[in-house]
C-alpha positions in Angstrom: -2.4 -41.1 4.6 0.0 -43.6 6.2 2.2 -46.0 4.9 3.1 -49.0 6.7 6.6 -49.8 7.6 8.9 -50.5 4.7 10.0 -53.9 6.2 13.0 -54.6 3.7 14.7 -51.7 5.1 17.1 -49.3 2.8 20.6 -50.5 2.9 22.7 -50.4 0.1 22.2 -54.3 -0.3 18.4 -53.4 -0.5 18.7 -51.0 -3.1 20.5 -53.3 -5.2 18.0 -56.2 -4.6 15.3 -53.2 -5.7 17.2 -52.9 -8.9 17.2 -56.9 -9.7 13.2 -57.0 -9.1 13.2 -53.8 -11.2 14.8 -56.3 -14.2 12.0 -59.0 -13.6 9.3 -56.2 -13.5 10.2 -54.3 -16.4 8.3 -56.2 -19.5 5.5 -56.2 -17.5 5.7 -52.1 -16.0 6.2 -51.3 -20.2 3.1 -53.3 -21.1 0.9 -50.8 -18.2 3.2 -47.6 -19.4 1.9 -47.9 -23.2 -1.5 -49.6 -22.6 -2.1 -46.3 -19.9 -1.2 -44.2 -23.3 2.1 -42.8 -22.6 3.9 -41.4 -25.3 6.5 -38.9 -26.2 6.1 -35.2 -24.9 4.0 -36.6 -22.1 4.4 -35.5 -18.5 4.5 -38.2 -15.5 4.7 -38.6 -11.9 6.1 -41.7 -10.4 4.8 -42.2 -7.0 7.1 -44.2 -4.5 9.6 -44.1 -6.7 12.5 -45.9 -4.9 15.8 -46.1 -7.0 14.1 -44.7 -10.0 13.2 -47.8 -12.1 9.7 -47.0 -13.2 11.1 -43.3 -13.5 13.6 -44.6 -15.7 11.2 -46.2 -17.7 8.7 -43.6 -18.0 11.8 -40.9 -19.4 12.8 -43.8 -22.4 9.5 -43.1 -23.4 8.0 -39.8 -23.2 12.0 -38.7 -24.5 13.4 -35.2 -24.3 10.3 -33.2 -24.5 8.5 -35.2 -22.0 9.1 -34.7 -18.0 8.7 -37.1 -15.0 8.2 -35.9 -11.6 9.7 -39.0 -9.2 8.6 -39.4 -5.6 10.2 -41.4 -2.5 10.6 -40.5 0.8 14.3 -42.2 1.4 17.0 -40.1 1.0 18.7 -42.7 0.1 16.7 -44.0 -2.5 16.2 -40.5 -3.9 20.5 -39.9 -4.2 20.3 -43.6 -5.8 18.4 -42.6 -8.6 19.5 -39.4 -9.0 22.6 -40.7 -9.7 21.6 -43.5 -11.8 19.5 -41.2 -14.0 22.4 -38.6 -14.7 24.5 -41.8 -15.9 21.9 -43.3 -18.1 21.5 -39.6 -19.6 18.1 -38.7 -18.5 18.0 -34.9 -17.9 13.7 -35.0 -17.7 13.5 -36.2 -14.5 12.9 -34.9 -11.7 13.5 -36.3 -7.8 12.0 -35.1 -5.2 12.5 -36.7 -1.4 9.2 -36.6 0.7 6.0 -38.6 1.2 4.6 -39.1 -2.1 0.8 -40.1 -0.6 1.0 -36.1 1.1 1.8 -34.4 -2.1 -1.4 -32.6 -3.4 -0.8 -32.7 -7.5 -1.6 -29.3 -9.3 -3.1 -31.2 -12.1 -0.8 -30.8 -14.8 0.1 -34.3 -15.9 -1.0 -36.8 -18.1 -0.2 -40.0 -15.9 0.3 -40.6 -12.8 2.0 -44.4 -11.8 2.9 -46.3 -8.9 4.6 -49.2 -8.7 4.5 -51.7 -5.2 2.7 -48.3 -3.6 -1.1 -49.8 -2.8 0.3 -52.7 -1.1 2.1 -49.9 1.4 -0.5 -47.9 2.3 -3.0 -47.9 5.4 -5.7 -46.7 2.9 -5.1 -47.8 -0.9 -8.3 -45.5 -1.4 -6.8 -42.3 0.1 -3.7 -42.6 -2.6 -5.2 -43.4 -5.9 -7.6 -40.1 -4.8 -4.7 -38.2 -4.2 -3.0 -39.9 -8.1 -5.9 -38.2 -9.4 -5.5 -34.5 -8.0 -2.2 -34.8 -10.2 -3.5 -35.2 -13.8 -5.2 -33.4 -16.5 -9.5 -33.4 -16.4 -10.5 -34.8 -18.6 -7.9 -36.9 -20.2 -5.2 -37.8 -17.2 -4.9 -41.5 -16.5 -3.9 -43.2 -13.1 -2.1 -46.6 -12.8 -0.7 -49.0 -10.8 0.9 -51.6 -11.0 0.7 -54.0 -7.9 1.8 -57.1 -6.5 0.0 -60.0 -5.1 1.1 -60.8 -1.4 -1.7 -63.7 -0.9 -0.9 -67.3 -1.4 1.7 -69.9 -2.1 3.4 -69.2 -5.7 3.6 -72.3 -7.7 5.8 -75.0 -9.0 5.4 -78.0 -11.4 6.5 -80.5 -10.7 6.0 -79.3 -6.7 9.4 -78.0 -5.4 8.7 -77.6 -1.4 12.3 -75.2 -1.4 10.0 -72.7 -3.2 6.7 -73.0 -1.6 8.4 -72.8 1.7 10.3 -69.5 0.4 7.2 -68.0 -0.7 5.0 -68.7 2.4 8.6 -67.1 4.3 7.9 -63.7 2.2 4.4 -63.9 2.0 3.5 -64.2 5.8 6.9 -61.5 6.5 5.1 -59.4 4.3 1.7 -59.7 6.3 3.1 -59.1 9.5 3.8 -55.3 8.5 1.2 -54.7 5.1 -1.9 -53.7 6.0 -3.2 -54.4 2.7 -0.9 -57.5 0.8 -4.2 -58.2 -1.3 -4.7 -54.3 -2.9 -3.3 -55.8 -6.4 -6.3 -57.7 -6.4 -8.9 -55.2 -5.4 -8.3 -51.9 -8.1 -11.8 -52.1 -9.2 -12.8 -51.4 -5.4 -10.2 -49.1 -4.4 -10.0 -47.1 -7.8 -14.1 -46.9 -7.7 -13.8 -45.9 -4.2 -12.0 -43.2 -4.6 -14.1 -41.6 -7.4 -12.4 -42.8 -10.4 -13.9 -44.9 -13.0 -13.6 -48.5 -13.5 -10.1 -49.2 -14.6 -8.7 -51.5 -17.2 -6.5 -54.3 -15.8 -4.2 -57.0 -16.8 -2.8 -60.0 -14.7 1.1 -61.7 -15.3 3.4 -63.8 -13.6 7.2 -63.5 -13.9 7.9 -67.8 -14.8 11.1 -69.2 -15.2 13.1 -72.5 -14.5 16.4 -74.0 -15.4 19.7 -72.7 -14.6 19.8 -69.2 -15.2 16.4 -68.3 -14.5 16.3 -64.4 -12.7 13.9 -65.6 -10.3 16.6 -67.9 -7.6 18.2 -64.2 -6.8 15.0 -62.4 -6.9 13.6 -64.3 -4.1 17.1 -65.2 -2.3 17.3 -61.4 -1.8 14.1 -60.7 -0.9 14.6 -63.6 1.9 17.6 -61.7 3.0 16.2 -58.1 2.9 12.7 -59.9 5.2 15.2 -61.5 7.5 15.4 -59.2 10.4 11.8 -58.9 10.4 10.9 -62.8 9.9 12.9 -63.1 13.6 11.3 -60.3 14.5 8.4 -62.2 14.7 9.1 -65.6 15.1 9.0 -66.9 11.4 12.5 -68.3 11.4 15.8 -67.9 13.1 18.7 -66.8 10.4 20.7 -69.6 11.5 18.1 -71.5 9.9 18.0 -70.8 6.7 21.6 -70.4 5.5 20.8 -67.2 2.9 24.0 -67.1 2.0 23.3 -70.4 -0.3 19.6 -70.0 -0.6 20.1 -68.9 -3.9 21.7 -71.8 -5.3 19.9 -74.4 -3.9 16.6 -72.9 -5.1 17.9 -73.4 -8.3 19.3 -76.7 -7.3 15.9 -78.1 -6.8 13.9 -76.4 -9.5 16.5 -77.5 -11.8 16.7 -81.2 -10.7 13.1 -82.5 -11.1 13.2 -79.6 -14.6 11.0 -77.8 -12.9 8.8 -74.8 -13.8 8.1 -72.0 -11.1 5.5 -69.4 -10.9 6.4 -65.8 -8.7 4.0 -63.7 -7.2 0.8 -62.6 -9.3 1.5 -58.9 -11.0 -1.8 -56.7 -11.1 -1.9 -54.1 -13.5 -4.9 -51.2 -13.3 -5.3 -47.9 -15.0 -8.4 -45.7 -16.2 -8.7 -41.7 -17.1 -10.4 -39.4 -15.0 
């Protein structure tokens, strides 16, 4: 299994950025946790586990007695969480630095979760096999929980500031992903890989006014993309002026009182 290039890169910039999204993402990477039937004692691995966020998560719940296993090949990433997990007092989790899609599982957990994972890989299929070899039989579960790289997200009434950020990301995005769409195919790629058909839920992270999260969330992810959107002809940074892209997103939202839409969340999870 290969992943493709992680085009936002890992500077320290990025990892902050990862911990904003992480903010936006959490109600929604809760709702997939306890729907997937985590609870306290449990034992998890967090694939592609970045700065630890969905590890954090996962710790709150199964507490003390439970144990999660957290996966990312950065080194970076891996010291990050570490670090952030020792502050926040979680002493169940464990990081491990490597290739999370080449780690054969021994079977002993009762969930395995990835988060922004599918969307990476050259073969989605390949990796939701590989969740699998992880958990329990019978009674494991495998979940993911995905975003939607296709399409324009919305704004009502239109803002074109927005759109014109979003198509930026979206077509970065599917210069490098093999796969931007996998959020929207879990039925084909968990059903592909042997697994049964999984549960799933859709949400979008809204917002509007002045202090909505999202201005920053897709500011930095602008910033992170920029090397690569020059890269490949999207834009020139000169262009764009990131460092105020922030504000005047929120500018023109906030002028017509707008209401704006982020990328689609896709949620999937069954038991094996």
């Amino acid at each position: 299994m290969v992943e493709d290039a992680y085009v936002l890169g890992h500077s320290e910039q990025e990892l902050r950025r990862l911990m904003l999204q992480a903010e936006n993402l959490r109600p929604i990477t809760t709702r997939l946790l306890r729907e997937a039937g985590l609870a306290p004692g449990m034992r998890v691995v967090d694939f592609g586990c970045g700065v630890g966020d969905v590890a954090l998560l996962a710790a709150e719940i199964v507490g003390p007695t439970g144990t999660v296993i957290a996966i990312d090949r950065n080194a970076t990433a891996v010291v990050t969480a570490r670090a952030r997990a020792c502050a926040a007092g979680h002493a169940n989790i464990e990081f491990i630095e490597g290739n999370a899609s080449g780690f054969a599982g021994s079977g002993n957990c009762d969930l395995a979760i990835g988060r922004y994972v599918l969307v990476r890989q050259s073969d989605p299929v390949a990796l939701v096999r590989a969740a699998a070899t992880h958990v329990r039989r019978p009674g494991g579960t495998v979940a993911f929980h995905e975003v939607l790289l296709v399409g324009t997200w919305w704004s009502y009434p239109a803002v074109p500031l927005w759109q014109q950020t979003s198509d930026l990301i979206n077509k970065t995005f599917d210069s490098v992903m093999t796969h931007p769409d996998a959020g929207a195919r879990m039925i084909e790629h968990f059903q592909n890989a042997g697994l049964p058909l999984p549960s799933l839920f859709s949400e979008t992270p809204v917002g509007g006014g002045p202090h909505s999260p999202l201005y920053p969330w897709a500011a930095e992810t602008v910033r992170s993309l920029l090397p690569r959107a020059e890269e490949v002809g999207l834009i020139r940074a000169a262009d764009i002026d990131i460092e105020s892209l922030e504000e005047r997103l929120r500018q023109a939202v906030t002028a017509v009182r707008g209401q704006i839409g982020f990328a689609h969340q896709h949620c999937g999870w069954a038991k094996v």
